[in-house]
C-alpha positions as CSV (number, residue, x, y, z in Angstrom):
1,X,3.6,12.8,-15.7
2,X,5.6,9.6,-14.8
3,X,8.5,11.6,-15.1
4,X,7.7,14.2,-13.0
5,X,6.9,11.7,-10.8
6,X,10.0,10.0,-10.4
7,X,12.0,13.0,-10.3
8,X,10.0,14.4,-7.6
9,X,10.2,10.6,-5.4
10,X,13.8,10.3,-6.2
11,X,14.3,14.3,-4.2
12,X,11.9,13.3,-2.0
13,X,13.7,10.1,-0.7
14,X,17.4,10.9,-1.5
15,X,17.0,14.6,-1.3
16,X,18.9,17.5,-3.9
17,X,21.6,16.5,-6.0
18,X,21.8,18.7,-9.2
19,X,21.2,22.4,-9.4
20,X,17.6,21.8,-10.0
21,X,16.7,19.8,-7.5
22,X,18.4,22.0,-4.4
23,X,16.4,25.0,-6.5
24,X,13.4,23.0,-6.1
25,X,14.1,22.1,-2.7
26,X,14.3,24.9,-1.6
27,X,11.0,26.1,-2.7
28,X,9.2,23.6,-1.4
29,X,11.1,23.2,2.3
30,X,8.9,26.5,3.5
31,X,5.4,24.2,2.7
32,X,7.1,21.9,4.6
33,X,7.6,23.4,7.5
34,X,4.3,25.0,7.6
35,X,2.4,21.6,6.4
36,X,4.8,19.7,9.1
37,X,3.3,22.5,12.0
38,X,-0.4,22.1,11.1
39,X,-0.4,17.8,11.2
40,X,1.3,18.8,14.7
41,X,-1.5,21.3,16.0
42,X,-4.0,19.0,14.4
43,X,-3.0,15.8,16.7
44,X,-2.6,17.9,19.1
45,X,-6.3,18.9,19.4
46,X,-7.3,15.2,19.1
47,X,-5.2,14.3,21.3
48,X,-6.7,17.5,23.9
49,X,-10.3,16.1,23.0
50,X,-11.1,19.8,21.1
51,X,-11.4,17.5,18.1
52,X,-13.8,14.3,18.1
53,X,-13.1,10.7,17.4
54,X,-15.4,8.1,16.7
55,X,-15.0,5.3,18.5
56,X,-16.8,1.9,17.3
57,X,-18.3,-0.8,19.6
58,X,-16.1,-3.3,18.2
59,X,-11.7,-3.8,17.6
60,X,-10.1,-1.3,15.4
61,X,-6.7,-1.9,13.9
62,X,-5.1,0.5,11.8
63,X,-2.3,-0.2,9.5
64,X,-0.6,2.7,8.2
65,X,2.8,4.6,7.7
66,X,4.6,7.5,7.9
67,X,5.6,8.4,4.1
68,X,3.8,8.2,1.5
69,X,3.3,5.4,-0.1
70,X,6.1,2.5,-1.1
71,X,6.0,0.5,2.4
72,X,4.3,-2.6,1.4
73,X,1.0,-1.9,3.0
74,X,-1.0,-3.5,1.1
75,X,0.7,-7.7,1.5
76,X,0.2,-6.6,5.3
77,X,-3.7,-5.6,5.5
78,X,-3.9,-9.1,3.2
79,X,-2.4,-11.3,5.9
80,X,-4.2,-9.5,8.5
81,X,-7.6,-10.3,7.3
82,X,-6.5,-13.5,6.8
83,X,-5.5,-13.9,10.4
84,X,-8.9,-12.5,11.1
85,X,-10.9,-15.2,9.4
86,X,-8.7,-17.6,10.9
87,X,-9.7,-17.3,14.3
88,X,-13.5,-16.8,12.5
89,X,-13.9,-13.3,13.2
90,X,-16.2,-11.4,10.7
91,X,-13.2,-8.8,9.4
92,X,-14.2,-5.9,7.9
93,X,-11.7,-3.4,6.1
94,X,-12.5,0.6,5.9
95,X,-10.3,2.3,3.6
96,X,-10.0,5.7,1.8
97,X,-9.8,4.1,-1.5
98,X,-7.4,5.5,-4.0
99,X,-7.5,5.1,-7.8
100,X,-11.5,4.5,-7.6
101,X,-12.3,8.0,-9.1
102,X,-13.4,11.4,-7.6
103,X,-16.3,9.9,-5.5
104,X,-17.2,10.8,-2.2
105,X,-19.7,8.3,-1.2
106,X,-19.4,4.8,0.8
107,X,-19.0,1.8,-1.6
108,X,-19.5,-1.6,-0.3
109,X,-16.7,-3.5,-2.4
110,X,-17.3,-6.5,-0.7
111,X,-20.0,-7.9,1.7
112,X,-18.7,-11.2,2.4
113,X,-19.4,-13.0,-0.8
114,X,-16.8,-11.6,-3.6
115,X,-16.0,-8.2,-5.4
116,X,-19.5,-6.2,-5.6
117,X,-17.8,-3.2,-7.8
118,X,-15.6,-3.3,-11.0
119,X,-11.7,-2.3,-10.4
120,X,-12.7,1.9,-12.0
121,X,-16.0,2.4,-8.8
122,X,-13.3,0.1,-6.2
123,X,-10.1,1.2,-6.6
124,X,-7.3,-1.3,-7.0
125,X,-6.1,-2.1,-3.8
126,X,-9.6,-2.7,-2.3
127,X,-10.9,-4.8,-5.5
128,X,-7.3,-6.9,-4.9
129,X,-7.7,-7.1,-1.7
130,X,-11.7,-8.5,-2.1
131,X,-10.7,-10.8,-4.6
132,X,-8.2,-12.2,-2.4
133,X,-10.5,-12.2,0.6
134,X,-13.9,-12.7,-0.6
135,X,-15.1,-13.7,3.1
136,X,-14.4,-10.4,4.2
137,X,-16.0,-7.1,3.7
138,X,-14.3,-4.2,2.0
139,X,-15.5,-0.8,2.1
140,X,-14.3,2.4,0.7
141,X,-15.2,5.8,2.3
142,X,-13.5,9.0,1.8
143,X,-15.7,9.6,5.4
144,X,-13.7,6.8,7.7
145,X,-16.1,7.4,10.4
146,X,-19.3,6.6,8.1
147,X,-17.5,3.1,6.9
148,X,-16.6,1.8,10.5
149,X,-20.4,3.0,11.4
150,X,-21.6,0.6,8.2
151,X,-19.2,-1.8,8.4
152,X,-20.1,-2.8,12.0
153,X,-24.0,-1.7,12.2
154,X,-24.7,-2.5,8.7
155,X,-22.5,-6.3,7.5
156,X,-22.3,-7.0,11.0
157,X,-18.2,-6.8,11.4
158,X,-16.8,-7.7,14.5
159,X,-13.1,-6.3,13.8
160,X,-12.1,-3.6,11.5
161,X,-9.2,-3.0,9.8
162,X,-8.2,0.9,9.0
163,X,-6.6,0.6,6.0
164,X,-3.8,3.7,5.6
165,X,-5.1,5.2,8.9
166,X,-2.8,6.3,10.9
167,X,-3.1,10.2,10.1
168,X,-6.7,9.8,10.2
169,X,-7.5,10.6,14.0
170,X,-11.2,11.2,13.4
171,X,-12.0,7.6,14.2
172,X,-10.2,6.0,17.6
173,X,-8.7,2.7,17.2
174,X,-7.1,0.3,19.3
175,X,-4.4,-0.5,18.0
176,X,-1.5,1.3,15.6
177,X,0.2,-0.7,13.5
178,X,3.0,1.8,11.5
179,X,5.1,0.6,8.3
180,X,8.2,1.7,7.7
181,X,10.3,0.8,4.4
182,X,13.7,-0.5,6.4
183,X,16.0,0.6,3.8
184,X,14.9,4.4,3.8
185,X,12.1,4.9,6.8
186,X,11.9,8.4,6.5
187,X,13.1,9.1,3.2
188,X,15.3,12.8,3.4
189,X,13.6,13.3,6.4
190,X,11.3,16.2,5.1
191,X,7.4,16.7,5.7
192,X,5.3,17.2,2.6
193,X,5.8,18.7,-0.2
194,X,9.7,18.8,0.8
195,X,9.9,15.3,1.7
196,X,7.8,11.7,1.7
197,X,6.6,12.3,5.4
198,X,2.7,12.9,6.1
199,X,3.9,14.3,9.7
200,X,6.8,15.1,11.3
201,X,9.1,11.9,13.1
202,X,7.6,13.1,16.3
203,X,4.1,11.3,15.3
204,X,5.5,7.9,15.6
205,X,4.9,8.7,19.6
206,X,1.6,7.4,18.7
207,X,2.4,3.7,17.2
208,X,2.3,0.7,19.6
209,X,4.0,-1.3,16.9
210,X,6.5,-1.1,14.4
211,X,7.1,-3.4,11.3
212,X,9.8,-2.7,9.2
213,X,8.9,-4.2,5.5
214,X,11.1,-4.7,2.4
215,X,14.3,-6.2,4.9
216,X,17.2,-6.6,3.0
217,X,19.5,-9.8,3.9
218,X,22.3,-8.0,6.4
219,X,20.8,-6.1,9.0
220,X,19.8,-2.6,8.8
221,X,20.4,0.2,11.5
222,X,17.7,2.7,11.7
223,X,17.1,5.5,14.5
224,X,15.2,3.8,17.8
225,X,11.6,3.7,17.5
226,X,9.2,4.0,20.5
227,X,7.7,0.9,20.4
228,X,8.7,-3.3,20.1
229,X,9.9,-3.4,16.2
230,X,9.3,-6.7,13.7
231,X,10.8,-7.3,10.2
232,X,9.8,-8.9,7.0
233,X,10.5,-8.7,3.2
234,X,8.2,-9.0,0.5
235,X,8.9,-11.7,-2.1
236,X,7.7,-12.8,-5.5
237,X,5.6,-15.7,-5.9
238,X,6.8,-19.0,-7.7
239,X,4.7,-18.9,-10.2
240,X,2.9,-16.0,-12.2
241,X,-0.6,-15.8,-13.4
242,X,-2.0,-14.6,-16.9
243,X,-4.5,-11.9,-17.4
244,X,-7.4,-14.8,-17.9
245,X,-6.0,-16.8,-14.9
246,X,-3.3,-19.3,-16.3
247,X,-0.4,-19.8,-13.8
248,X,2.8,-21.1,-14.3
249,X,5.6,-21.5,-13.2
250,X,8.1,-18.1,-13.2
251,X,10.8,-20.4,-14.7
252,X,9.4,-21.3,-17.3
253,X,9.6,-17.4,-19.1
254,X,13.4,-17.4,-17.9
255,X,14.0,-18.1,-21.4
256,X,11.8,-15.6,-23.1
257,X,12.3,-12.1,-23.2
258,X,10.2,-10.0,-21.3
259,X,9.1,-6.2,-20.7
260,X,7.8,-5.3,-16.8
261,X,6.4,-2.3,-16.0
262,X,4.5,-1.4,-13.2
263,X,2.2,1.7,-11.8
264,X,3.5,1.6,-7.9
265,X,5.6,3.7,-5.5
266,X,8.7,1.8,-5.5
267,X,8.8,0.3,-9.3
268,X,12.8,-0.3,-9.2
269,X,12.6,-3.3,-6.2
270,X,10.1,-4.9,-8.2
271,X,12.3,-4.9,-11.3
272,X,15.3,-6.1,-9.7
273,X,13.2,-9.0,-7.7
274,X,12.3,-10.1,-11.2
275,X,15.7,-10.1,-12.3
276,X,16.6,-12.2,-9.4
277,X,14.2,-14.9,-10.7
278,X,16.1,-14.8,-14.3
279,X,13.8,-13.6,-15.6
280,X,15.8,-11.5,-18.8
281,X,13.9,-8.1,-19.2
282,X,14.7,-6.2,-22.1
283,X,12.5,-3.0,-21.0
284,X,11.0,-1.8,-18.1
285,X,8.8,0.9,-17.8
286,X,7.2,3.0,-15.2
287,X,3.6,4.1,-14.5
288,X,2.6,6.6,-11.4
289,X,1.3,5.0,-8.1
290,X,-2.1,4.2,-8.7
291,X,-1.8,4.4,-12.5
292,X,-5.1,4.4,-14.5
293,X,-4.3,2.2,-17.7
294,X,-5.8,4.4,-20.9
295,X,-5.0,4.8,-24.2
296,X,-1.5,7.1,-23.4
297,X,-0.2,3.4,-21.3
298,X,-1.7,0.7,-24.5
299,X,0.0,3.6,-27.0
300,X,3.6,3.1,-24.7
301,X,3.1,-0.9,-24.2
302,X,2.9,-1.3,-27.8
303,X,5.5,0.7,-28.8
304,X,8.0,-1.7,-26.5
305,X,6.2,-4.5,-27.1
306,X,8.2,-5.2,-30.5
307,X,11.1,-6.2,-28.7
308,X,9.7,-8.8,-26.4
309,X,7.9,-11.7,-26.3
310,X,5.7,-10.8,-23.1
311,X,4.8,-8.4,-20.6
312,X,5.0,-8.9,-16.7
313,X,3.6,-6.7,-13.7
314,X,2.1,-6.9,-10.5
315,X,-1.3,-8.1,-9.0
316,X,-2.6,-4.1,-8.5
317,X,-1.5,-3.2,-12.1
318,X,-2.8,-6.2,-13.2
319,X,-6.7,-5.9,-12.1
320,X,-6.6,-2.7,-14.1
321,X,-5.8,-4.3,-17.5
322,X,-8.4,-6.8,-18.5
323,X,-10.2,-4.1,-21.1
324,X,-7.0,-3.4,-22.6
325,X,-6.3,-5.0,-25.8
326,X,-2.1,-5.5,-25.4
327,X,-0.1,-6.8,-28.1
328,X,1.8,-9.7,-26.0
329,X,0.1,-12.1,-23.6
330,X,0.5,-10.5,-19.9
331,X,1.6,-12.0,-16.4
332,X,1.1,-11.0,-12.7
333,X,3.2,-11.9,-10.1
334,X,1.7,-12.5,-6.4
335,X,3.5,-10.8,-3.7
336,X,4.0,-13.0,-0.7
337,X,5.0,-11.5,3.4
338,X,8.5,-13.2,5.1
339,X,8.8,-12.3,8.4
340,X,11.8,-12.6,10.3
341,X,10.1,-13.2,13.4
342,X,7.2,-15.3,12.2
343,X,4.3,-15.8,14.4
344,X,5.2,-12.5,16.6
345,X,2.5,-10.1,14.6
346,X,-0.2,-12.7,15.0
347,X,0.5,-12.7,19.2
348,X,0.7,-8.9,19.4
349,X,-2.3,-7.9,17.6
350,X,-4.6,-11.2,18.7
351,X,-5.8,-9.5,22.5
352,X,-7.2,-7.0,20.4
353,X,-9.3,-8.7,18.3
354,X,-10.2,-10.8,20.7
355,X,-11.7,-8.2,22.9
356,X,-14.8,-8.7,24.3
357,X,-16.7,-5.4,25.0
C-alpha cells in the first residue's frame, strides 16, 4: 500500500514519465475534469446563497490548502493557537480529524485541560496538537458546523481555528488562510484523481492570505497569487525526544547509526533534513500519510532494525508508537516554523480575532 502510494504522489506531483504512468494518466485525467467541474458548481452555489453556511457568533480562521496534504499545515495551526493564547483568547480548534477511525460523531479531544482521548478515538494531528496546547480545546467533527456550534456554545471558545477548511464552505469564516508547498504549489497542476489539487487554481480567488511553507534558501518563483503572500520553512528541532520523554541533544546520535521512517505526505524532506543534522541513516522507510502502526509496520521495523542502532521519526508518527514493542530505542524530532517575514502573520490575522461582535 506504501508503494502504491508513492507511485501514485510521485504522478501526482511530477506528472507521467514511464509508459505506465502516462497509461495511468490518462485514465484518471477524465475524473478530473469532472471532479474539478463539480468543486466549481459547488462554490458556486455557496457562493449564490442556494447552499447554507453557518456562521458562528464568534472569529473563525481557517487554515487550509489547495493539494492534498504535504504543506506543513499542521506547525502552522500549532503557532496559531499559540498566538491565540497569547493575547488570552479562549482558542478552540474544529477539525475533520483523520487517522481517528471510521467515526462520525463530535469528540472533545481537548477541553482546556490536556488530551481527553487516546491517539486511535483522536487522530494524530489533533492528539499532537492537544498535547502541545493543553489550554486549548480540540475537537474533531466529521460535521464542521456541529464542532464550531460546541466549541463556542458548549467550552465557551471565543476564536476558532478550522483546521483543513478551506474546501469546507458549509461553515463561513472570517478569514482564509491557504498553504501552499513553495517548491511545487500545485503539484502537475491536475484536480483529483489526476492530480494533488482538491479544486481547480481558480479557488484560490477565495484566500485573503497566502503562506508559502517548506521555503528553500534562493528564492522561488511561482505564478501570482491573488492575495499579500508570506514565507517560512519548517526546521528540525535541536534536540530529539525518546518515546518515554528523554530529550537530547540531536548531536549526540551523529555517531550512531540510525533508521528513520516516517508515515507523512512528503517523507523525502524529512529524510534529507535529518541528514543535514549528520545524522548517518543507514535505512529509511516510508509509511502512508496517516499511517496506523500494526503488526505489518513492527514486522518491517524489525526486519531493518538489525542494521542500526536506533530508530528516528516525527512527533505525528511518534504518538502512534507507545504500544508497540520496537527492537531499538526510538526518537522524535519537533518541527519548529521560520518565517521569513516574522511577526507579519501575527498582524494580519490579529483584527480578526480581536473582533468584537
Amino acid at each position: 500500500m506504501a508503494r502504491l502510494a508513492l507511485f501514485y504522489r510521485r504522478l501526482a506531483v511530477c506528472g507521467p514519465d514511464s509508459l505506465l504512468e502516462w497509461l495511468v494518466y490518462m485514465a484518471l485525467l477524465p475524473l478530473g475534469w469532472l471532479y474539478g467541474s463539480l468543486m466549481q458548481l459547488r462554490a458556486l452555489l455557496y457562493r449564490l446563497g442556494l447552499f447554507a453556511a453557518y456562521r458562528a457568533s464568534v472569529p473563525v480562521i481557517s487554515i487550509g490548502n489547495l493539494s492534498v496534504g504535504g504543506t506543513g499545515k499542521t506547525p502552522v495551526v500549532d503557532h496559531l493557537i499559540r498566538y491565540c493564547l497569547s493575547l488570552d483568547k479562549r482558542v478552540a480548534v474544529v477539525s475533520r480529524g483523520y487517522a481517528s477511525g471510521n467515526r462520525s460523531d463530535l469528540r472533545v479531544v481537548c477541553a482546556g485541560q490536556g488530551p481527553l482521548l487516546d491517539v486511535e478515538r483522536a487522530g494524530d494531528e489533533p492528539w499532537l496538537l492537544a498535547r502541545r496546547n493543553p489550554a486549548a480545546c480540540i475537537i474533531v467533527a466529521p460535521q464542521r458546523a456541529q464542532g464550531v456550534r460546541h466549541a463556542v456554545e458548549v467550552l465557551g471558545a471565543d476564536v476558532v481555528l478550522l483546521d483543513d477548511g478551506f474546501q469546507h464552505l458549509a461553515v463561513a469564516r472570517d478569514f482564509d488562510l491557504v498553504l501552499l508547498d513553495a517548491q511545487r504549489p500545485f503539484g502537475n497542476g491536475k484536480v483529483l484523481p489526476a492530480g494533488l489539487l482538491r479544486e481547480p487554481r481558480s479557488a484560490l480567488s477565495r484566500g485573503q492570505l497566502f503562506l508559502l511553507t517548506r521555503c528553500p534558501e534562493d528564492q522561488v518563483s511561482i505564478p501570482p497569487l491573488p492575495a499579500p503572500v508570506l514565507h517560512c520553512r519548517h526546521a528540525l528541532a535541536d534536540h530529539v525526544e525518546s518515546l518515554d520523554g528523554d530529550i537530547r541533544r540531536i548531536e549526540d546520535l551523529s555517531h550512531l547509526r540510525g533508521i528513520a521512517f516516517a508515515g507523512i505526505a512528503e517523507p523525502a524532506s524529512f529524510f534529507t533534513g535529518l541528514e543535514k543534522r549528520g545524522l548517518n541513516l543507514v535505512q529509511t522507510l516510508c509509511f502512508s500519510d496517516h499511517a496506523g502502526y500494526d503488526e505489518v509496520a513492527l514486522s518491517r521495523l524489525t526486519k531493518a532494525a538489525v542494521s542500526a542502532d536506533y530508530f528516528i521519526t516525527t512527533e505525528k508518527d511518534a504518538v502512534k508508537l507507545s504500544p508497540m514493542a520496537l527492537p531499538l530505542p526510538c526518537f522524535q524530532v519537533p518541527l519548529r516554523l521560520v518565517f521569513l517575514e516574522p511577526g507579519e502573520l501575527e498582524r494580519r490575522v490579529r483584527p480578526f480575532l480581536c473582533d468584537k461582535r
